[in-house]
Every structure is written in C-alpha cells, then in structure tokens.
N, CA, C and O atoms as a GROMACS GRO file, in nm:
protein
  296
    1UNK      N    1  -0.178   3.304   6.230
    1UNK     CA    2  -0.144   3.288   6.370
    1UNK      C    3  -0.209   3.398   6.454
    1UNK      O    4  -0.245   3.387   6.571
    2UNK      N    5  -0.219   3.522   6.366
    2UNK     CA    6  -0.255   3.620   6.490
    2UNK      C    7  -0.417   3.606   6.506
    2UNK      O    8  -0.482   3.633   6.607
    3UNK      N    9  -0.472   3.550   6.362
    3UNK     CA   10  -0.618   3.575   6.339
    3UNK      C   11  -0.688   3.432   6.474
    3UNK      O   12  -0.793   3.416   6.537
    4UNK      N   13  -0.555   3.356   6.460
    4UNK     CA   14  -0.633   3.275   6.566
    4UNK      C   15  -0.593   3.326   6.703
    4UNK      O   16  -0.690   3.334   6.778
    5UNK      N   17  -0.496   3.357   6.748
    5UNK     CA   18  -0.488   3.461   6.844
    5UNK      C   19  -0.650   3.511   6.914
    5UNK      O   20  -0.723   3.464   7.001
    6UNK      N   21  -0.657   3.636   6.815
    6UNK     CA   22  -0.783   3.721   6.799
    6UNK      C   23  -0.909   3.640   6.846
    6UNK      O   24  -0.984   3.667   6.940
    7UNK      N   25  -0.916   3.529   6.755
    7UNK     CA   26  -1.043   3.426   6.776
    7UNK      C   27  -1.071   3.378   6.922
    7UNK      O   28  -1.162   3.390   7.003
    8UNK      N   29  -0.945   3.317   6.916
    8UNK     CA   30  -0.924   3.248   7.123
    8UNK      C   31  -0.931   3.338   7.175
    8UNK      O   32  -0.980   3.276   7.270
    9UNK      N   33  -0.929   3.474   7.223
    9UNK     CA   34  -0.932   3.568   7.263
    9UNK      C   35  -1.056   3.624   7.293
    9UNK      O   36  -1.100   3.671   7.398
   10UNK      N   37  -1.132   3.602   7.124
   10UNK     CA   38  -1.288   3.687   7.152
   10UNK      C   39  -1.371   3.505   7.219
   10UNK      O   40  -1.472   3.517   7.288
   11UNK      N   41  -1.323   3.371   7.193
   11UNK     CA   42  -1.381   3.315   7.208
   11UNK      C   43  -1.389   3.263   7.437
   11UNK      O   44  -1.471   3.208   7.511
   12UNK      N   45  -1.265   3.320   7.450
   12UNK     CA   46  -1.234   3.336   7.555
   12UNK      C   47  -1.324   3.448   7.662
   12UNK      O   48  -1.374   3.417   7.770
   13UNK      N   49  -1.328   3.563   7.608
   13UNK     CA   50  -1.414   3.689   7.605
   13UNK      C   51  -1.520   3.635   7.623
   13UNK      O   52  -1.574   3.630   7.733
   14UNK      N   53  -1.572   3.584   7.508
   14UNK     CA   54  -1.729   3.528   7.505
   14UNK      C   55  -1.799   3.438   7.622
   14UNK      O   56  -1.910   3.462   7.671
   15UNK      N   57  -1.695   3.310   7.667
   15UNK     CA   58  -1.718   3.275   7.794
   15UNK      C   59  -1.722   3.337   7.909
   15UNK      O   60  -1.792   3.303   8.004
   16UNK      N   61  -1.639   3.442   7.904
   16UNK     CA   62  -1.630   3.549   8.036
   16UNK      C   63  -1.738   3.585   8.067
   16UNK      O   64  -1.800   3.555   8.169
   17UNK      N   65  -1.769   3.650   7.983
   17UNK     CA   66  -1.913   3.733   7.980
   17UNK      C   67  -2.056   3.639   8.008
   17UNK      O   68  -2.143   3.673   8.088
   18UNK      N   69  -2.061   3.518   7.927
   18UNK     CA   70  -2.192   3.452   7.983
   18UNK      C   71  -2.135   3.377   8.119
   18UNK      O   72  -2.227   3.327   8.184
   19UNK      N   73  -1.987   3.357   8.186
   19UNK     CA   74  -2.020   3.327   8.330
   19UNK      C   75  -2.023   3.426   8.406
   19UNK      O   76  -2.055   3.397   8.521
   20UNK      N   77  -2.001   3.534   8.386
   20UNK     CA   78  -2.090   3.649   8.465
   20UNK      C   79  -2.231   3.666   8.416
   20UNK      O   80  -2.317   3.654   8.502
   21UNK      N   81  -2.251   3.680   8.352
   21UNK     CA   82  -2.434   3.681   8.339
   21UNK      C   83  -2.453   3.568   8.398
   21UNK      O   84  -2.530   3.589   8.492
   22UNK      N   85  -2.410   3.412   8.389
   22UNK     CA   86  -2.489   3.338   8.476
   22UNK      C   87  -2.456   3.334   8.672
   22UNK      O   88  -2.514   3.275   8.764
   23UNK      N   89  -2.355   3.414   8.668
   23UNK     CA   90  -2.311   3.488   8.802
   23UNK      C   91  -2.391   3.563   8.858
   23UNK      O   92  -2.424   3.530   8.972
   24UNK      N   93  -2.464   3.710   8.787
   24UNK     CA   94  -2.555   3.768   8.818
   24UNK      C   95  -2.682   3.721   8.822
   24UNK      O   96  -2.758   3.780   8.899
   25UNK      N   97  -2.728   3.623   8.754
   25UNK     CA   98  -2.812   3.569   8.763
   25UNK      C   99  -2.859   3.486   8.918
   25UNK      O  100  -2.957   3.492   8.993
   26UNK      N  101  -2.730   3.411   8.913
   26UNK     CA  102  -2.761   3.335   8.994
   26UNK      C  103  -2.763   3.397   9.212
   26UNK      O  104  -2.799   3.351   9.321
   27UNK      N  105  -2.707   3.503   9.162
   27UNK     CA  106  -2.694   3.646   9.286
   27UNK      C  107  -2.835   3.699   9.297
   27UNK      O  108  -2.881   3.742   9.403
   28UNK      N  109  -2.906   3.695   9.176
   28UNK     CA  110  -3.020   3.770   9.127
   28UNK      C  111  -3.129   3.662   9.251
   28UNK      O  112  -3.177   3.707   9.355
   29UNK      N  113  -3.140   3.573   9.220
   29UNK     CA  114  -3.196   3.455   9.224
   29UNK      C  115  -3.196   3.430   9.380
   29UNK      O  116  -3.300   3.400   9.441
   30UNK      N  117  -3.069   3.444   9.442
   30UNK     CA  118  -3.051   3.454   9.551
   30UNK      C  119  -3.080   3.555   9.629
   30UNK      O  120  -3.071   3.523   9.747
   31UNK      N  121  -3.113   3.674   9.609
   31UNK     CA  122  -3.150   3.790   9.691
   31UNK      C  123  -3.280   3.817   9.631
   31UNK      O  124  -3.347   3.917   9.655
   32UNK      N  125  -3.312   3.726   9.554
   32UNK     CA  126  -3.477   3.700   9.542
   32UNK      C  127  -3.563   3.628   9.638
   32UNK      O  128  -3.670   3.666   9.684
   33UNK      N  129  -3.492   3.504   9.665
   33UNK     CA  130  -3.507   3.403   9.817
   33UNK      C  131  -3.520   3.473   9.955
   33UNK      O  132  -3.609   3.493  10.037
   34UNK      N  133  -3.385   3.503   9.942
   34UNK     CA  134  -3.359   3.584  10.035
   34UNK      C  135  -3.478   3.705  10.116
   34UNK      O  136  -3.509   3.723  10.234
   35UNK      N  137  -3.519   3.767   9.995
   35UNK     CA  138  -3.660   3.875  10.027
   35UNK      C  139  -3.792   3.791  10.018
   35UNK      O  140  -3.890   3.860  10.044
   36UNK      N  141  -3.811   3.703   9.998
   36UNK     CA  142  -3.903   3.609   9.997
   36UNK      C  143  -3.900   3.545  10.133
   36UNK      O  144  -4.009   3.531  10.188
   37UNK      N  145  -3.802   3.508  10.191
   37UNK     CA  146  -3.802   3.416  10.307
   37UNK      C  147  -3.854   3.573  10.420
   37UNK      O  148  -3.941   3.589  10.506
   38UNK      N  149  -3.737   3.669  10.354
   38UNK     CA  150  -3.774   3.764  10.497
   38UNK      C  151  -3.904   3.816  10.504
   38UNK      O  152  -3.961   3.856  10.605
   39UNK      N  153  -3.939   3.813  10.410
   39UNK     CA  154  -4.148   3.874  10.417
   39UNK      C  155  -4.205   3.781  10.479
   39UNK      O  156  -4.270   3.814  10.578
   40UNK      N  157  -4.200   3.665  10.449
   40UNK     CA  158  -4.234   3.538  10.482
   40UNK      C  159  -4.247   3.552  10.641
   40UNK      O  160  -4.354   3.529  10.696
   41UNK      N  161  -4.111   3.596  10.723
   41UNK     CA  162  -4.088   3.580  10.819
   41UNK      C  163  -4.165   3.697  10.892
   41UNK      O  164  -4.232   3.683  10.994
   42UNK      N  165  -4.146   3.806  10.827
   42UNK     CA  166  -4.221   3.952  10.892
   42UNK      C  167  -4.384   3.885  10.870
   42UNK      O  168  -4.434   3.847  10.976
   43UNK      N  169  -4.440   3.873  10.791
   43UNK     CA  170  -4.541   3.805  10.821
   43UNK      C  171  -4.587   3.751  10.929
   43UNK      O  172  -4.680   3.799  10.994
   44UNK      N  173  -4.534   3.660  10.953
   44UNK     CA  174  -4.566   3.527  11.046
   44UNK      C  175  -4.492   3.638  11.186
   44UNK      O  176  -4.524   3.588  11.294
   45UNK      N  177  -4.434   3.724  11.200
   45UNK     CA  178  -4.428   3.804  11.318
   45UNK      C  179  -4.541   3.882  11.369
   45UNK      O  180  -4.601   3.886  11.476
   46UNK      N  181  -4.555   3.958  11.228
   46UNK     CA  182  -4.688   4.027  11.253
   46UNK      C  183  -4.797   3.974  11.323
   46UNK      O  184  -4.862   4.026  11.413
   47UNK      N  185  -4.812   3.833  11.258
   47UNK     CA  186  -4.967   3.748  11.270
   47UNK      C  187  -4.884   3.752  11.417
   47UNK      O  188  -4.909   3.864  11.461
   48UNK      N  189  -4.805   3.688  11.504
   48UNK     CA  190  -4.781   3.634  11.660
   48UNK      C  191  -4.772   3.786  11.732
   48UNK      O  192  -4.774   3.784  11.855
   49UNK      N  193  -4.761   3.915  11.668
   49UNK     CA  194  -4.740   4.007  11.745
   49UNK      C  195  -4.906   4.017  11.754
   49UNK      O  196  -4.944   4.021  11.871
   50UNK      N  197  -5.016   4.021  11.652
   50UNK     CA  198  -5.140   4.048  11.644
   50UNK      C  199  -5.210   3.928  11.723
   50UNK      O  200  -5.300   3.955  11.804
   51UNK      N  201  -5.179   3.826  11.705
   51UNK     CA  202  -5.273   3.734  11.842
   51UNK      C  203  -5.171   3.733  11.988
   51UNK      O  204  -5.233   3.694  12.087
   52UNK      N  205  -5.035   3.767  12.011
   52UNK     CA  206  -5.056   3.799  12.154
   52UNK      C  207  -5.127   3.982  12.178
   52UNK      O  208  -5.173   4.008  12.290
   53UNK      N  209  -5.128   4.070  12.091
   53UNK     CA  210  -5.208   4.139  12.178
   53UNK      C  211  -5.376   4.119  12.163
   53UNK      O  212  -5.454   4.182  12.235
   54UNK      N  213  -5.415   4.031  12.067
   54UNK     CA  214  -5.544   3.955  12.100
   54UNK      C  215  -5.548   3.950  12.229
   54UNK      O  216  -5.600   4.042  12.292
   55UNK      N  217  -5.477   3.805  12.311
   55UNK     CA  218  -5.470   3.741  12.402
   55UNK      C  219  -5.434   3.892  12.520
   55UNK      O  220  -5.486   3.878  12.631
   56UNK      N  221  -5.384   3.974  12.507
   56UNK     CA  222  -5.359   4.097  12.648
   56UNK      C  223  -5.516   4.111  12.631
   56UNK      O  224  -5.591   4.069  12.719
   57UNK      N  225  -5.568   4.176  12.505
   57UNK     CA  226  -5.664   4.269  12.528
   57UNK      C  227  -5.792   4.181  12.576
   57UNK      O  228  -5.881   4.244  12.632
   58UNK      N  229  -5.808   4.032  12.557
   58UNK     CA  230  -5.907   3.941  12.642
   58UNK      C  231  -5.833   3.911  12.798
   58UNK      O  232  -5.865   3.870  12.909
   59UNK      N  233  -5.774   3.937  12.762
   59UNK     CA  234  -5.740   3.890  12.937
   59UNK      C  235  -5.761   4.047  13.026
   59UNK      O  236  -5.821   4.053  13.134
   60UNK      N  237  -5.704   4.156  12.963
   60UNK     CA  238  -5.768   4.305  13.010
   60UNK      C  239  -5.920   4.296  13.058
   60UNK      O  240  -5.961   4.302  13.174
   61UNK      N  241  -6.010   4.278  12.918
   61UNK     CA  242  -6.112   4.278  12.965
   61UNK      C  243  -6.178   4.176  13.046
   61UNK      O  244  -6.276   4.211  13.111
   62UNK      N  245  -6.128   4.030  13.050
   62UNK     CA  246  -6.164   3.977  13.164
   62UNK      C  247  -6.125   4.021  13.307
   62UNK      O  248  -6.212   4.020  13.394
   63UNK      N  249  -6.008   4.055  13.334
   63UNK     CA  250  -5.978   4.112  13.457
   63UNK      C  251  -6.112   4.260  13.496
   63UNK      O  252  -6.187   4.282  13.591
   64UNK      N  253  -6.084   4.330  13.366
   64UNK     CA  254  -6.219   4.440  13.440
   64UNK      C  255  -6.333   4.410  13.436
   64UNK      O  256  -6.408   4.504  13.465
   65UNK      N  257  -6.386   4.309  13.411
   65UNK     CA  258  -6.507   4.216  13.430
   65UNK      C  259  -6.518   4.206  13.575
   65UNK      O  260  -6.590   4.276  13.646
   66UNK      N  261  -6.425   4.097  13.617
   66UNK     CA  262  -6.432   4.027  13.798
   66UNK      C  263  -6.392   4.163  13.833
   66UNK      O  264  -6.485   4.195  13.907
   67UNK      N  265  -6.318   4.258  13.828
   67UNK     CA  266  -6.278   4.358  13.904
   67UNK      C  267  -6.444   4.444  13.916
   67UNK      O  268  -6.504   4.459  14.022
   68UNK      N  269  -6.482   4.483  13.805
   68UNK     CA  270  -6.662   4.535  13.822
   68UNK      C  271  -6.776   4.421  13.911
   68UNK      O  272  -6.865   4.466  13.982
   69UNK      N  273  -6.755   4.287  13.894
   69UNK     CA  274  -6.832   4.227  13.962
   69UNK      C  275  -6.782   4.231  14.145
   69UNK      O  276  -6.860   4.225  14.240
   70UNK      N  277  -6.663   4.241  14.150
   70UNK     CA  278  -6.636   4.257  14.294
   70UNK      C  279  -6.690   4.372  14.346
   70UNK      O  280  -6.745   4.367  14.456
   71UNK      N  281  -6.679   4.518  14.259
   71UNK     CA  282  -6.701   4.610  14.305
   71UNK      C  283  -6.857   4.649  14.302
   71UNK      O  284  -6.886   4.766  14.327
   72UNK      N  285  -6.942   4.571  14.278
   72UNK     CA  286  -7.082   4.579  14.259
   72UNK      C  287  -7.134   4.507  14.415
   72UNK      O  288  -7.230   4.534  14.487
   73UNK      N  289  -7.015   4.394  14.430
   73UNK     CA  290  -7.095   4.296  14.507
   73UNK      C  291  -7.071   4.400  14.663
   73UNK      O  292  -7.146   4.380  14.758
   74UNK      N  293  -6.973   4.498  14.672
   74UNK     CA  294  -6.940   4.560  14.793
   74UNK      C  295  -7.065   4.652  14.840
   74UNK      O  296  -7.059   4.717  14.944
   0.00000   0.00000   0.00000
C-alpha cells in the first residue's frame, strides 16, 4: 500500500515537472515572437524614419535651389 503510495506520488511528480517544462517552453516560445515581432517593427520604423528624412532633405535642397535662382535673377 505504501509502495503504491510512493509510485502515484513519484508518478504524479513526474507529470508536474514535464507540465512545467512544457510551460516554460511554451513562455520560451512566446517571448521569442514577441522579440521577433518587436525588431520587426523597429525595423520598419527605422526604414519610415530614414525615407521621411530622405523626403526633408530633397525638399531642403529644392527650396535652396528656387531660393538661389531668385536671388541670382535680382
């Protein structure tokens, strides 16, 4: 009686333990996504922060373009 006790016990144990490993796992897995999506996202910020100041620094130099051609034509 006690030896089966003992048994259900470690066999009980034994489940514990692999649904936390598949617990951590599956946490693991998730804050794997998680840093994947957010690079993902810093990325794709970067690239829209790097073509709007594309777009300032052509529109800068077009403005001091007409601004030099006005001031030539005076």
């Amino acid at each position: 009686m006690a030896e089966r006790r003992r048994q259900r016990a470690s066999e009980f144990e034994l489940r514990q333990q692999e649904k936390e490993k598949e617990r951590m796992e599956a946490a693991r897995a998730k804050e794997r996504d998680r840093e994947e999506r957010l690079a993902a996202l810093n990325k794709q910020q970067k690239a829209h922060i790097e073509e709007l100041q594309k777009k300032i620094q052509q529109k800068v130099n077009k403005e001091c373009v007409v601004y030099l051609q006005q001031v030539y034509r005076l």
